[in-house]
Structures are given as C-alpha cells and as structure tokens.
N, C-alpha and C positions, 0 to 999 in steps of 0.2 A: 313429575315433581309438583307440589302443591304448593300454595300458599300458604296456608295453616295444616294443622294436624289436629280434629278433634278427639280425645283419649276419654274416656272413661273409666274411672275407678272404682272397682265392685269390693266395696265392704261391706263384709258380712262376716257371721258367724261357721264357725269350720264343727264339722263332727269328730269326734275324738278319734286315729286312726281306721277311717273306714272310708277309703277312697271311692268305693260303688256310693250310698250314700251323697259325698261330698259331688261325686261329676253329678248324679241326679238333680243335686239341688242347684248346681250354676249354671244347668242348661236350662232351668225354667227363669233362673234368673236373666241369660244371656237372652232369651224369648223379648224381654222389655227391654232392651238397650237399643238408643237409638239405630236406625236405619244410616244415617248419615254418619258415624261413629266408624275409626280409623283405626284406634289402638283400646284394647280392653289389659287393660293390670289387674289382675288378682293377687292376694296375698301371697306371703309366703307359706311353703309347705299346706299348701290350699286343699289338697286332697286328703290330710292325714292331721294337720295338726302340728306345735312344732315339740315333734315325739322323740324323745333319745334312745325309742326303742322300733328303729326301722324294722327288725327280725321280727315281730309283729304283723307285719304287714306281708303278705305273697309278693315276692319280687319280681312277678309278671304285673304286678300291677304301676310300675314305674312307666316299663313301653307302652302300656293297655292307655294310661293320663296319655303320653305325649300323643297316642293316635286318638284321641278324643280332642284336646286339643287342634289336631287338625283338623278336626271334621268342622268342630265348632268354628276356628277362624273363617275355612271354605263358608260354610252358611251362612254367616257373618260378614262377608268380604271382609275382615279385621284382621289386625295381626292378635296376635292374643300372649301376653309373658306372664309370668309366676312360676314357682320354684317346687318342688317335689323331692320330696326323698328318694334316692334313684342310685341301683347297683348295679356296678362295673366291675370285671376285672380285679376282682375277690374284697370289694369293699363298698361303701357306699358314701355319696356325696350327697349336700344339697344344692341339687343342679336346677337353676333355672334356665327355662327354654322361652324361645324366642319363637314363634311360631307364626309365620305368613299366610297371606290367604292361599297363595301359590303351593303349599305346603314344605315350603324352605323351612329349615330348622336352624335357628344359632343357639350355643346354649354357654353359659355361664358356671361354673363350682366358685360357691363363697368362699371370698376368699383369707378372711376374718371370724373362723369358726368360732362360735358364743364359750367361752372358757368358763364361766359363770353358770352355767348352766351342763358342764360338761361335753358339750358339740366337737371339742376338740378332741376327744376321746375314740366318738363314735361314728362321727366321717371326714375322708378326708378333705383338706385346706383346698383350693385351687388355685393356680397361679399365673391366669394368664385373663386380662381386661380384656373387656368385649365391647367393640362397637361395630352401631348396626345400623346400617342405612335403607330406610324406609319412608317412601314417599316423599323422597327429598331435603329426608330431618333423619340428621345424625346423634342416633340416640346409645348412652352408657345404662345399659341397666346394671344394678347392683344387690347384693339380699341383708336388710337387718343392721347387723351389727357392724357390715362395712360401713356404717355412713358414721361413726365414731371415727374414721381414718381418715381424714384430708386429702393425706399425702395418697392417696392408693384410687383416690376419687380426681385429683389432678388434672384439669383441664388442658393438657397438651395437644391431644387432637382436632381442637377446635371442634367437640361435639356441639350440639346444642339442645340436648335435653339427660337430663341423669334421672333414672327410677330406682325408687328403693321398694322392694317388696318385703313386708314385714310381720312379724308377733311380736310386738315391743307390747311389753305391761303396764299397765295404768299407774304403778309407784315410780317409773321413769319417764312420763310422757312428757313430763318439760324440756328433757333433754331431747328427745325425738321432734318435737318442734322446734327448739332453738336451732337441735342441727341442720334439716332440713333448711332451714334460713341462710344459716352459716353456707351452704354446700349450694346453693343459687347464685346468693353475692360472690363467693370468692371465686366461680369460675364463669360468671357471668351467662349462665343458663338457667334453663327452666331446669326446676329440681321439684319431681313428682315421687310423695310417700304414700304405700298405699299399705295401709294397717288391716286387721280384723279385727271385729269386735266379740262380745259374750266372754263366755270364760271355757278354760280346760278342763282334763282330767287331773293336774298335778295341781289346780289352785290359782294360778294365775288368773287376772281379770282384764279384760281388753276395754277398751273405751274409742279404738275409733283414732280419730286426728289425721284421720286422710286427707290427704294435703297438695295443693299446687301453687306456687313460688314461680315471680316470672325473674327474669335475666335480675331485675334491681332489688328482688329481694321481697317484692310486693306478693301479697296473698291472695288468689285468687280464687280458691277453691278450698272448700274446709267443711269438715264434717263431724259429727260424734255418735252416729246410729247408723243401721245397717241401712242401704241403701247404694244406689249408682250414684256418682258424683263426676259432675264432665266441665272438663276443660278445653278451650281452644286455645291453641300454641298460635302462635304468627312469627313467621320467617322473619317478618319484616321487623318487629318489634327485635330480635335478636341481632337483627344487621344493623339497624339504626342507632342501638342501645351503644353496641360496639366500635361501629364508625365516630361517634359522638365522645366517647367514654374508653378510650385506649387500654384500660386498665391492665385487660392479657397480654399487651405489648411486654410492660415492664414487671412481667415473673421471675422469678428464679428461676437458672438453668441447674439443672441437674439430673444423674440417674437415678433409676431407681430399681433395686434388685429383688427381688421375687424370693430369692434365698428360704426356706423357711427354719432353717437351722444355722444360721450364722455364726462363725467362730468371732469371739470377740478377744 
C-alpha cells in the first residue's frame, strides 16, 4: 500500500482505425514517462479512434492491444487503462482494460453507449461498474460519455479516485470540464479526464482538457496539447478531506438497476 499514487495522463493524437500504428506511437511515448509513475491513462478507443465502424479493423487485433498492453505495464512496473474496440461473443463492445504490472486484467464495457453519434447501434452497453484496487487506492474507471450520468458514477463504494477515458469534441468541451468538476465534488474523490487531441477521419476536432480534480473539486493538473501530464494522489488528503467534511455520510440511499430495457 502507498501513500500517494503518481498517474500520468498521455494525450495525444490517435491514428484513424490503425491499431499497429497507434501501439507503435505509445510505446515511444511510454519510453519518456516517468520511472517513478504508478498509473498511465490513455484515451479512449486509443488504438483505433472513436470508429463506428469496428468491421474495419481485424478482430485479432482487440487481444493483440490488451497483450501489448501488458508487455508495456510489465516494462513499466504501471498499471496501464484505456478502452479499445474489442469482439466477443458475436458482437463488439468498448471494453476498457485495467492492466497490472503483474499482468492481471480488469476490464470494463461502457456503460452509456454515445446515442449521438450512433455507439448504441454498433456495440453493445455494459452493465456491471468496476472497481479496482491498486496500490492501496480504490480506483472506478469509467469511458466518455458515462461522466454525463451521476447517478451511474455514485460513490457507494467508498472509491477514491474515478477516471474517464475519452474523445469528447471541442464544441462540447465546457461541458467535459464542468463535469469533471461536478464528478470530484459530489463523490468527494479525485476525478481523473484523460482526452485526446488532433482531429478524425469524420471531422471532429480534439483540443485536449486533460484533467485532474482533487476530493474538494480543486484542479490540479490541465492541459490543451499533446503531451504526458502527471499527477500525485495522496491517501491522506482523501481521508483528511473526509474525516473533516462528512459530506458521503449524508447521501441518498437507494438502488440502482442496471436494466437496459425497462418497462415503464
């Protein structure tokens, strides 16, 4: 168990569906990330882009990411998360993976497919929140378009840090900062966004806004160009903040159903 957790946030620009490509360029990347560095976040859909046309892609290249991913966390002593397009079981999700130096795997399906962009069409929802404990910090990663849900981000578990992995567009970025903000204060953690920047093949424009937000909402880490960007967590600041500031005491109780078809 540690005391702090140092994380690094790798924004950059992604290549248009070309997962070879995309691992070449983050492993020259991951070559400069600090030595002392604990957790590396990469965007979402980091190896491909965020493409509504996975069938594009060879579906060996989904396991091909996460076994690279582990090479890279091993070399790294780091955990390493970010999301990839990835097919299962006659369909396909965007499955974020949790990836240890150990080579443990956790992994996440978004659970807020982008309806705006069509996501809902083309893979499926997931239905089951993921917490991970790593180095003695209980971390909720999440992808995108979850952090518009509150209710789905809910701090019940007593985590103490939530990560969004992202391709949020530059004509929404106010709302990806405000919420980021919103999503520290209300469940009294750190709340880590890690964007990409440059632009796609369908038009979109990235700008960046990678971000770290400690327990009270304070900003500690920000960016708008491509680049590593690092934060340290502290334990202590989260128990202090807490002990001090009851706030989780007095939540609403309630459940929360997973349903994705509800009769109303």
């Amino acid at each position: 168990m540690k005391a702090s957790l140092k994380t690094a946030l790798i924004q950059s620009p992604l290549a248009w569906e070309n997962p070879e490509a995309n691992r070449t360029h983050f492993s020259k990347v991951l070559r400069d990330v600090s030595s002392d560095t604990d957790l590396i976040i990469l965007p979402e859909m980091f190896n491909t882009g965020f493409t509504m046309n996975p069938e594009h892609i060879a579906r060996e290249e989904g396991p091909k990411t996460v076994d690279w991913m582990q090479q890279k966390a091993l070399e790294t002593n780091t955990a390493i998360v970010g999301s990839l397009p990835f097919f299962e079981n006659g369909s396909y999700t965007n499955r974020l993976f949790f990836v240890e130096p150990s080579g443990k795997i956790a992994q996440y399906d978004k659970r807020h497919t982008f309806t705006l962009a069509g996501e809902d069409k083309v893979y499926r929802a997931g239905t089951e929140k993921l917490i991970v404990n790593f180095r003695g910090f209980k971390i909720c990663p999440m992808v995108c378009y979850d952090l518009r849900f509150p209710v789905w981000s809910r701090n019940t578990e007593d985590y103490d840090m939530l990560i969004y992995v992202a391709n949020w567009p530059k004509p929404r970025i106010t709302a990806w900062d405000t919420l980021l903000k919103a999503r520290a204060i209300e469940n009294m953690a750190y709340c880590i966004g890690v964007n990409r920047v440059g632009s796609d093949e369908v038009g979109h424009q990235y700008i960046g806004h990678s971000a770290v937000y400690d327990v009270l909402g304070e900003q500690i880490a920000f960016s708008e160009k491509e680049e590593i960007v690092y934060a340290t967590l502290s334990k202590e600041h989260i128990t202090a903040t807490r002990e001090k500031l009851k706030f989780l005491e007095d939540r609403d109780h309630f459940e929360l159903t997973t349903d994705l078809n509800p009769v109303s």
